[in-house]
mmCIF entry with sequence, helices, sheets and N, C-alpha, C, O atoms, coordinates in Angstrom:
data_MODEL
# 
_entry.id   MODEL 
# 
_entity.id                         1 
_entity.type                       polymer 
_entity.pdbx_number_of_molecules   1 
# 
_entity_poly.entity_id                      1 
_entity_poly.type                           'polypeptide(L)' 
_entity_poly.nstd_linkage                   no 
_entity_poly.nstd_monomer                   no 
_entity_poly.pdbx_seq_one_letter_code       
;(UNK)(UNK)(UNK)(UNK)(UNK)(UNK)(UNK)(UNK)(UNK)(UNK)(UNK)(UNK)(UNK)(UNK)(UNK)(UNK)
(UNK)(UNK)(UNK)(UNK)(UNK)(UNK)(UNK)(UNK)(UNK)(UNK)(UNK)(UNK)(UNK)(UNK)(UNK)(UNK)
(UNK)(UNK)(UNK)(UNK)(UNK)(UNK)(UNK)
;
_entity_poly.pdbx_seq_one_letter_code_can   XXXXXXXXXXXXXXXXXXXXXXXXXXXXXXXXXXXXXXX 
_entity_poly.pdbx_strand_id                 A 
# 
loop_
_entity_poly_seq.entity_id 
_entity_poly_seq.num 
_entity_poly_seq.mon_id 
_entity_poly_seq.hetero 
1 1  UNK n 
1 2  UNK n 
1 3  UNK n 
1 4  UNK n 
1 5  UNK n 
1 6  UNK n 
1 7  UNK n 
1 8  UNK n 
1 9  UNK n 
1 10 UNK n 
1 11 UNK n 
1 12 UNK n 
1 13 UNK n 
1 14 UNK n 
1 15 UNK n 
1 16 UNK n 
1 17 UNK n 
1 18 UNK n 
1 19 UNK n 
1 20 UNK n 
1 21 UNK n 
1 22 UNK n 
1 23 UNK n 
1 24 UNK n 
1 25 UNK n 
1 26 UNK n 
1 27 UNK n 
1 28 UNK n 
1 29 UNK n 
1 30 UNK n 
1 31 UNK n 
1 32 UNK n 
1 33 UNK n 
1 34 UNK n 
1 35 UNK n 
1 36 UNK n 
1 37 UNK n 
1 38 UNK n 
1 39 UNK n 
# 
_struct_asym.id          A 
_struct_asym.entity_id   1 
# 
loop_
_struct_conf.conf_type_id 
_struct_conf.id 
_struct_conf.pdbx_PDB_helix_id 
_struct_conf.beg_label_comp_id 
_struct_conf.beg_label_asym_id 
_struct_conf.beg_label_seq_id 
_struct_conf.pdbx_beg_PDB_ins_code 
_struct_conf.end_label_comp_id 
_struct_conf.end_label_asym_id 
_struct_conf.end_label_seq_id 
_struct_conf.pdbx_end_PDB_ins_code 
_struct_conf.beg_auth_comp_id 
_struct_conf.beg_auth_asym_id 
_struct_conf.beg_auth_seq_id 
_struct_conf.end_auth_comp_id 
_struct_conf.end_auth_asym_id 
_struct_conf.end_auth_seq_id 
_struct_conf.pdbx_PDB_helix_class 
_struct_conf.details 
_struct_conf.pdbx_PDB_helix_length 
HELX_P HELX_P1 AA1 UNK A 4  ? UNK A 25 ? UNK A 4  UNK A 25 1 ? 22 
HELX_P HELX_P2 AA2 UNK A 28 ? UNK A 36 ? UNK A 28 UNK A 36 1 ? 9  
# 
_struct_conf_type.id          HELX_P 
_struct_conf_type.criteria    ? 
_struct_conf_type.reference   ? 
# 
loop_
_atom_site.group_PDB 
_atom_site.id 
_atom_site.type_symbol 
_atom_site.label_atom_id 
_atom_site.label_alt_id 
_atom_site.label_comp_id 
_atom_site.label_asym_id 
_atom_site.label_entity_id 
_atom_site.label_seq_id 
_atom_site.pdbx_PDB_ins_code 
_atom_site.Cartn_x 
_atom_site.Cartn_y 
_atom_site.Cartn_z 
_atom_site.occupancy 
_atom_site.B_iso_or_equiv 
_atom_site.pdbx_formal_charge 
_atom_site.auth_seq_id 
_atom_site.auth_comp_id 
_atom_site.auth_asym_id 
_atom_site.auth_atom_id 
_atom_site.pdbx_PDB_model_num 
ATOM 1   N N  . UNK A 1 1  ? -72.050 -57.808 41.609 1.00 0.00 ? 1  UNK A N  1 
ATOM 2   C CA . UNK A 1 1  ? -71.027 -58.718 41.102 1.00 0.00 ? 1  UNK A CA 1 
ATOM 3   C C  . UNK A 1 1  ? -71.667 -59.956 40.465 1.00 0.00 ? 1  UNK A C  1 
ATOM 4   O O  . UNK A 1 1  ? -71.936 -60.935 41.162 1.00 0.00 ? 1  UNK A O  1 
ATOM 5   N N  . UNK A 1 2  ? -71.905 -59.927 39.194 1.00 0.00 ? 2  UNK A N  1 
ATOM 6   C CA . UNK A 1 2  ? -72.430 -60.521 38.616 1.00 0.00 ? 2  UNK A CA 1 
ATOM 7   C C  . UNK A 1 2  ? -71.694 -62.264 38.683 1.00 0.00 ? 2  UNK A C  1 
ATOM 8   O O  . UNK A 1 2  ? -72.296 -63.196 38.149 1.00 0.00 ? 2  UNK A O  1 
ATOM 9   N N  . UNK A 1 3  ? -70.748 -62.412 39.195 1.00 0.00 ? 3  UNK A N  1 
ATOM 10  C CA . UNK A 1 3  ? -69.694 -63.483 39.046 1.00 0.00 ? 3  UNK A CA 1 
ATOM 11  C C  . UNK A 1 3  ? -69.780 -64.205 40.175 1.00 0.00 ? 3  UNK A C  1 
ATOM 12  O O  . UNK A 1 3  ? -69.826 -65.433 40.110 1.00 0.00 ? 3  UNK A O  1 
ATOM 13  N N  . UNK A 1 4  ? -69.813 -63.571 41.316 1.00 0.00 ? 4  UNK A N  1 
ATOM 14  C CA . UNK A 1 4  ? -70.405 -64.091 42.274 1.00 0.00 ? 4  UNK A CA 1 
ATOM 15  C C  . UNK A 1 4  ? -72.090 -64.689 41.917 1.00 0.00 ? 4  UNK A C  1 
ATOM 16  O O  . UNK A 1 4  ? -72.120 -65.695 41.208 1.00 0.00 ? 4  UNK A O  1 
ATOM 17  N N  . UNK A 1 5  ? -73.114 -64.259 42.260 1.00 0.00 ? 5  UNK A N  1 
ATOM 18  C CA . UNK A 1 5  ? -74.588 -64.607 41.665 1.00 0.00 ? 5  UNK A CA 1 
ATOM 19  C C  . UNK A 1 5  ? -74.731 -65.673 41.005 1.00 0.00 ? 5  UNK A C  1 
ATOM 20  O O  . UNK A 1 5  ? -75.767 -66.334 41.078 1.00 0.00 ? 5  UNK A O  1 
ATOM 21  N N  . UNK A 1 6  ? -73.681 -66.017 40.232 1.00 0.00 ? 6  UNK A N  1 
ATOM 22  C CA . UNK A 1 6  ? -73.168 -66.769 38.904 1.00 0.00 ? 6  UNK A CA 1 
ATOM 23  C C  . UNK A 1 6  ? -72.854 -68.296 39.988 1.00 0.00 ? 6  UNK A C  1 
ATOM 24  O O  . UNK A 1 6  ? -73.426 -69.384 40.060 1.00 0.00 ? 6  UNK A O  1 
ATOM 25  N N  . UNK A 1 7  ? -71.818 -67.767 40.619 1.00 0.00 ? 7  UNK A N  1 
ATOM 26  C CA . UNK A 1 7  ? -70.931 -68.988 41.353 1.00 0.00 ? 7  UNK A CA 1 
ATOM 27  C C  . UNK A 1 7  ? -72.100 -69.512 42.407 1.00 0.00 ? 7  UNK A C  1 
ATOM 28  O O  . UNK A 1 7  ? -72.233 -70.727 42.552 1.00 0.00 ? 7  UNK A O  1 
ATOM 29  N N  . UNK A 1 8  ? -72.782 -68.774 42.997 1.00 0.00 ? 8  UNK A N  1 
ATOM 30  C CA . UNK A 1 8  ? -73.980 -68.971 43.987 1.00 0.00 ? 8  UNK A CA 1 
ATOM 31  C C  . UNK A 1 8  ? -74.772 -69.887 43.256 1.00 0.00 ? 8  UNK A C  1 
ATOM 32  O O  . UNK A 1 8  ? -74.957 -70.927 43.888 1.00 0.00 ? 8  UNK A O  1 
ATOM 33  N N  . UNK A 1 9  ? -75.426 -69.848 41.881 1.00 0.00 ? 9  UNK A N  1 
ATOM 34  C CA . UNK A 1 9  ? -76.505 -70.441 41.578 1.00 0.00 ? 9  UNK A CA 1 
ATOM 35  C C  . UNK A 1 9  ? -76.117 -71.676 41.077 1.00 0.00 ? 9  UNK A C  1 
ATOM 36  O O  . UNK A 1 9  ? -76.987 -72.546 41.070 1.00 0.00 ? 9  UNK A O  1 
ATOM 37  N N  . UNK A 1 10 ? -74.592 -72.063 40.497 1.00 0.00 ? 10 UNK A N  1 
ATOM 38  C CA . UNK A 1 10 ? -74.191 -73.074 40.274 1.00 0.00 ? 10 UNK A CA 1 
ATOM 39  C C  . UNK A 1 10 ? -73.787 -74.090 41.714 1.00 0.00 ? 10 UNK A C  1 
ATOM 40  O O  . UNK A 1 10 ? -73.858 -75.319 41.730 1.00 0.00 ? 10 UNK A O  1 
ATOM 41  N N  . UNK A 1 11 ? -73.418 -73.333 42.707 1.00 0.00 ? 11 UNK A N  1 
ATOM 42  C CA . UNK A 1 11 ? -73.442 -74.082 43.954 1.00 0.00 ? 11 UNK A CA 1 
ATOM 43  C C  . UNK A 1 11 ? -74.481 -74.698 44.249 1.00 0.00 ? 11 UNK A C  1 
ATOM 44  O O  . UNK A 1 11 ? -74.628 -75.920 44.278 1.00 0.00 ? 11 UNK A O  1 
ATOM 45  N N  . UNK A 1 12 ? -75.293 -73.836 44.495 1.00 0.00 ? 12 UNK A N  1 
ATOM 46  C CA . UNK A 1 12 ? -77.182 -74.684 45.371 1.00 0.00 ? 12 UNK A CA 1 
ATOM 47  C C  . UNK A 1 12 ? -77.088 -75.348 43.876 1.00 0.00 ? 12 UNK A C  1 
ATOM 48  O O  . UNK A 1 12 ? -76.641 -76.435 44.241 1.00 0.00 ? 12 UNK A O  1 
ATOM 49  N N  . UNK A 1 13 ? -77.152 -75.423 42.992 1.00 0.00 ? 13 UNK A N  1 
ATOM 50  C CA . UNK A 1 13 ? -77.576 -76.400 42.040 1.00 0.00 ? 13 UNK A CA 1 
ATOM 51  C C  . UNK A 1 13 ? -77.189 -77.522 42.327 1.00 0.00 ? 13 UNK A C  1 
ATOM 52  O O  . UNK A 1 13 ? -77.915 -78.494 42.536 1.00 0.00 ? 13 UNK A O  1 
ATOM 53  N N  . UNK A 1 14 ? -75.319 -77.466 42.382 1.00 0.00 ? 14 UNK A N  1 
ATOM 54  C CA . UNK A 1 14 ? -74.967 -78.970 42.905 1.00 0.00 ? 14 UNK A CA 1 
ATOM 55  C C  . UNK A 1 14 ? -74.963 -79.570 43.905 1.00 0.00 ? 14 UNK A C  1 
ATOM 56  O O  . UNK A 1 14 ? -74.424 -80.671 44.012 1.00 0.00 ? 14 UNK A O  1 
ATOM 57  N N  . UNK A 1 15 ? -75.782 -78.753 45.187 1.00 0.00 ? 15 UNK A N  1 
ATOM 58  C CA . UNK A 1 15 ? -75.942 -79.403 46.434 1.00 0.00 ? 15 UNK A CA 1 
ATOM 59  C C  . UNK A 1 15 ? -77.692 -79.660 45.943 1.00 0.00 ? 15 UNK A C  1 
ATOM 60  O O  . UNK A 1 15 ? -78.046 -80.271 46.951 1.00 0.00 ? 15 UNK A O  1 
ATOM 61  N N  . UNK A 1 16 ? -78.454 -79.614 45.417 1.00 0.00 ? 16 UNK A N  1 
ATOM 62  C CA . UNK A 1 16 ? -79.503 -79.785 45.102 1.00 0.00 ? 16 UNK A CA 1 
ATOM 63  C C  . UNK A 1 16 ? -78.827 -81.316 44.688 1.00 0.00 ? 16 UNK A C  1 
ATOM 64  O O  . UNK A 1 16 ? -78.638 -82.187 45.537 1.00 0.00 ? 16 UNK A O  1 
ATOM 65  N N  . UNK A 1 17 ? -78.521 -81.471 43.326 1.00 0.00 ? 17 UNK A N  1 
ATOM 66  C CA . UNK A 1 17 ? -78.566 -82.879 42.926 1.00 0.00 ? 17 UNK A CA 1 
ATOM 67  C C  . UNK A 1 17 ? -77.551 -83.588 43.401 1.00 0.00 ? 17 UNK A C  1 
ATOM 68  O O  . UNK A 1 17 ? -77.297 -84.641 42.817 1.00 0.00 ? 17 UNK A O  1 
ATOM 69  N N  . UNK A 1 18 ? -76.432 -83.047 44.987 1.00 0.00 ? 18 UNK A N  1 
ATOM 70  C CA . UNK A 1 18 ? -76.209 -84.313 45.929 1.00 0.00 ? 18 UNK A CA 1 
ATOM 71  C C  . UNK A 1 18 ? -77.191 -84.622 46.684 1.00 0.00 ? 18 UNK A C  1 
ATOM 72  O O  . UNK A 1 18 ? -77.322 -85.821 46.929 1.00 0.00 ? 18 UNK A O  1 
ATOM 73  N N  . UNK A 1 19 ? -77.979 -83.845 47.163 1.00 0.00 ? 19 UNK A N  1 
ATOM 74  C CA . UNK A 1 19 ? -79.803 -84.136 47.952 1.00 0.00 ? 19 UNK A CA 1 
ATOM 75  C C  . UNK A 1 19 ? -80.105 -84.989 47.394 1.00 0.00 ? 19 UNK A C  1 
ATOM 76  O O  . UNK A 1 19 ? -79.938 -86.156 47.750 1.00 0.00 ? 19 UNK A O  1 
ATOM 77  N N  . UNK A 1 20 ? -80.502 -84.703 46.616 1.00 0.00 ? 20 UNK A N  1 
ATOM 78  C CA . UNK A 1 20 ? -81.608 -85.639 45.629 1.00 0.00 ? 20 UNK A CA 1 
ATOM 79  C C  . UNK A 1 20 ? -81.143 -86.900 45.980 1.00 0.00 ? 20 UNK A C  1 
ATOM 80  O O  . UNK A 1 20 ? -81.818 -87.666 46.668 1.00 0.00 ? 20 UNK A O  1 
ATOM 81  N N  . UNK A 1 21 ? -79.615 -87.272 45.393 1.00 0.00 ? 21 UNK A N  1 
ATOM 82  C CA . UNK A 1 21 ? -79.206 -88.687 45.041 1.00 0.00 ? 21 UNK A CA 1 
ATOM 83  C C  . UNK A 1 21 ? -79.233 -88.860 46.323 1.00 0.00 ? 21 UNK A C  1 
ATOM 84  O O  . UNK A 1 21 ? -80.182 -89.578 46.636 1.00 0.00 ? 21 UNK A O  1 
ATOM 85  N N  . UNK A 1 22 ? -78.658 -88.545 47.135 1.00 0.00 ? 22 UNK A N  1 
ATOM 86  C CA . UNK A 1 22 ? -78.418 -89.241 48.739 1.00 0.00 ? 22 UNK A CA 1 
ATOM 87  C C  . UNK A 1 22 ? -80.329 -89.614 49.247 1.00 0.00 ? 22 UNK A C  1 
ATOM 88  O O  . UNK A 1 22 ? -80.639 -90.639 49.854 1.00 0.00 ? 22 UNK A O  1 
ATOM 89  N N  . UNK A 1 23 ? -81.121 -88.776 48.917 1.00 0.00 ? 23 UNK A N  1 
ATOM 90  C CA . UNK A 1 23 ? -82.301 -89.153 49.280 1.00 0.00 ? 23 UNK A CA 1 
ATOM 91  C C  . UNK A 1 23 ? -82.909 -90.171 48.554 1.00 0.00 ? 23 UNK A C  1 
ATOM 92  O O  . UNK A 1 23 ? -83.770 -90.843 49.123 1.00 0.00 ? 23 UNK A O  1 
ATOM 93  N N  . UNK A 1 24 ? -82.592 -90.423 47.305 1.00 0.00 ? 24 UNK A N  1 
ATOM 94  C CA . UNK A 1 24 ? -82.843 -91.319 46.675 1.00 0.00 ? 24 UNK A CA 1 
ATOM 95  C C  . UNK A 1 24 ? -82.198 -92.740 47.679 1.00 0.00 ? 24 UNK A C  1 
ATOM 96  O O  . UNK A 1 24 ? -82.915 -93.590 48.207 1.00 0.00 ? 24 UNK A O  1 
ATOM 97  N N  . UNK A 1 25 ? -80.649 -92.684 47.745 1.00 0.00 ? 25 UNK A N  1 
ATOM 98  C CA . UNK A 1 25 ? -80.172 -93.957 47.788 1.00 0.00 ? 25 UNK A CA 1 
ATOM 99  C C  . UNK A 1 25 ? -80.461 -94.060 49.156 1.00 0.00 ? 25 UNK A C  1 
ATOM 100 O O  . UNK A 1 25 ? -80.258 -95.270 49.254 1.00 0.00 ? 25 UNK A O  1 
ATOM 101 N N  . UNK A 1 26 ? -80.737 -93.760 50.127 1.00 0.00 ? 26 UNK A N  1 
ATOM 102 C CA . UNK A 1 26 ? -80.600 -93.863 51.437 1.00 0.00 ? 26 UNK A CA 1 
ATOM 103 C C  . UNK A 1 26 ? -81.719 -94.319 52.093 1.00 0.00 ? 26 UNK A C  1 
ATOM 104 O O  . UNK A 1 26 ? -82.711 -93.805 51.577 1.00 0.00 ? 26 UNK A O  1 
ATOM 105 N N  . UNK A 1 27 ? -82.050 -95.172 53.144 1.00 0.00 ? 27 UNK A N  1 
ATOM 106 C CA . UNK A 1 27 ? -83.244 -95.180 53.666 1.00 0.00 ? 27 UNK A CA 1 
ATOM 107 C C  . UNK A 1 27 ? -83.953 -94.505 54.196 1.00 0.00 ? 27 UNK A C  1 
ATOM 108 O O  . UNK A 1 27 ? -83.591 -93.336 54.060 1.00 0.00 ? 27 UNK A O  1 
ATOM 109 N N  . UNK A 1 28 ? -84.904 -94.615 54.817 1.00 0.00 ? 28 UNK A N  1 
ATOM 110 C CA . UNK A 1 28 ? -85.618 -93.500 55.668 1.00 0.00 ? 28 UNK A CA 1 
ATOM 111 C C  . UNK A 1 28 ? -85.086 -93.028 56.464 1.00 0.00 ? 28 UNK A C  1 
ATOM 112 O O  . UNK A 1 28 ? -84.807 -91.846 56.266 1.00 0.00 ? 28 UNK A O  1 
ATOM 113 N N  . UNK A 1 29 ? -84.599 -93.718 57.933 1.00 0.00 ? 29 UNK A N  1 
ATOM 114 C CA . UNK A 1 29 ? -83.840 -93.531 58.627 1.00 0.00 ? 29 UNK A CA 1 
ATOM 115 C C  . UNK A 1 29 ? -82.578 -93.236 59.080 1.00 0.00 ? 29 UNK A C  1 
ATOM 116 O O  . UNK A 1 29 ? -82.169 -92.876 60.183 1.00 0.00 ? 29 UNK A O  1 
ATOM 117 N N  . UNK A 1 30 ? -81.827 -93.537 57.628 1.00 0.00 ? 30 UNK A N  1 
ATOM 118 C CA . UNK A 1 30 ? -80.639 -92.860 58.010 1.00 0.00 ? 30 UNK A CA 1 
ATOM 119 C C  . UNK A 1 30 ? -81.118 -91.463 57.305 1.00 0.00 ? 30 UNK A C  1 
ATOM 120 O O  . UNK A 1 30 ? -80.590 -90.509 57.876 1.00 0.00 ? 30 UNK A O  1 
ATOM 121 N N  . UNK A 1 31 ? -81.770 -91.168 56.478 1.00 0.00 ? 31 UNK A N  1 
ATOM 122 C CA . UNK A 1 31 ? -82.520 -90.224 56.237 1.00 0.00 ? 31 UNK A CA 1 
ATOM 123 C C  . UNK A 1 31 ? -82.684 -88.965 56.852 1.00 0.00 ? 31 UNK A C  1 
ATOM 124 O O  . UNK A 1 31 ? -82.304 -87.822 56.599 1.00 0.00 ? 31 UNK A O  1 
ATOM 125 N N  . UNK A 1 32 ? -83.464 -89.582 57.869 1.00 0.00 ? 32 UNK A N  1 
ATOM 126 C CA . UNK A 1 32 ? -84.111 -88.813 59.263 1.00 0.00 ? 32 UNK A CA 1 
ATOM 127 C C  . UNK A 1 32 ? -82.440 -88.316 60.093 1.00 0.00 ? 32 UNK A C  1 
ATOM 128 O O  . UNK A 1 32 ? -82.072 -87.178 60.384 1.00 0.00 ? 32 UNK A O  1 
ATOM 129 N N  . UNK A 1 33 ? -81.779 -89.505 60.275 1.00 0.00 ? 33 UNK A N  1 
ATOM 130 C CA . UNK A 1 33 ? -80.219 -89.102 60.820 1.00 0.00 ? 33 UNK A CA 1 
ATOM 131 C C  . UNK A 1 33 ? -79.803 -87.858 60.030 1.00 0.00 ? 33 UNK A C  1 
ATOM 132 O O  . UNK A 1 33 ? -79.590 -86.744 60.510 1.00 0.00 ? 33 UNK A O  1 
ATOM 133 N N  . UNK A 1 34 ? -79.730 -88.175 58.902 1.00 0.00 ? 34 UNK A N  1 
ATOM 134 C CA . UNK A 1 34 ? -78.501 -87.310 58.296 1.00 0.00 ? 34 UNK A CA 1 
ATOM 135 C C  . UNK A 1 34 ? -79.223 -85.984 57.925 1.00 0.00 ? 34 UNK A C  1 
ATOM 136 O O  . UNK A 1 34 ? -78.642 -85.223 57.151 1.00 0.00 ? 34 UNK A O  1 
ATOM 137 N N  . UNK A 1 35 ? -80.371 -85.670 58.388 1.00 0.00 ? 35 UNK A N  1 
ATOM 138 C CA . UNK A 1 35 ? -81.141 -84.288 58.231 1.00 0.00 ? 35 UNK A CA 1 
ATOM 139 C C  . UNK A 1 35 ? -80.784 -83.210 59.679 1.00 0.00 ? 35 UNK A C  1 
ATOM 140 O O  . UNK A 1 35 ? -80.351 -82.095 59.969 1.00 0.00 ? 35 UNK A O  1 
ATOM 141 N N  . UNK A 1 36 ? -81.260 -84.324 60.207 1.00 0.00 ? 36 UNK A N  1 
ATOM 142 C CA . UNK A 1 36 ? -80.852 -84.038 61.789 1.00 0.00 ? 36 UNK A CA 1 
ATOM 143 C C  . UNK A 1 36 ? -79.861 -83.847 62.234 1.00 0.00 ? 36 UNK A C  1 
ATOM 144 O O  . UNK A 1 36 ? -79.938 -83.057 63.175 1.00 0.00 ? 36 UNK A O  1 
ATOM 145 N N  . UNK A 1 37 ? -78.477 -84.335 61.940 1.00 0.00 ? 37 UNK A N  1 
ATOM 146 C CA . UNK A 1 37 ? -77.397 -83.926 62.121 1.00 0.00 ? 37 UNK A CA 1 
ATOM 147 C C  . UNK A 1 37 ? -76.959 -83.137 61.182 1.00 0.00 ? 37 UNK A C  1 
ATOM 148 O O  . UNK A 1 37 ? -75.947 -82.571 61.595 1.00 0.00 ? 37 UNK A O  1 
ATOM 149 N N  . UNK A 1 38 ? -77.283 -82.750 59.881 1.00 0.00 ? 38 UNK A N  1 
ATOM 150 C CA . UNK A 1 38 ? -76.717 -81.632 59.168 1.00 0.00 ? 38 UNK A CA 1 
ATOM 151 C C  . UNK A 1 38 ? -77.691 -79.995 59.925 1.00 0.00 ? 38 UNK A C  1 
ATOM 152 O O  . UNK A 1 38 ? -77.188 -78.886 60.105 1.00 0.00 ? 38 UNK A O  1 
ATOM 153 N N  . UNK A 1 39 ? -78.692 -80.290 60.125 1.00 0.00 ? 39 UNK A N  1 
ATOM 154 C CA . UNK A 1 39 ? -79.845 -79.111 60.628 1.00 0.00 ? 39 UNK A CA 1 
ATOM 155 C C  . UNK A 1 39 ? -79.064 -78.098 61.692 1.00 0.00 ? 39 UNK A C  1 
ATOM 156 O O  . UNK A 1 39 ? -79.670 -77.157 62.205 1.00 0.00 ? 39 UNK A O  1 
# 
């Protein structure tokens, strides 16, 4: 199902560049928090 595959790679893409920004804006430590509680 090519449509699915499709919808998959556009997902992790946009949780990729909410990562990013949240790691960008965030400090270390809440950092370390919010890894740890999503894990």
């Amino acid at each position: 199902m090519p449509g699915l595959s499709a919808d998959a790679r556009h997902h992790s893409a946009l949780l990729r560049l909410i990562w990013r920004r949240a790691l960008v804006i965030t400090p270390a430590e809440q950092r370390k928090s919010a890894l740890g509680i999503s894990i």
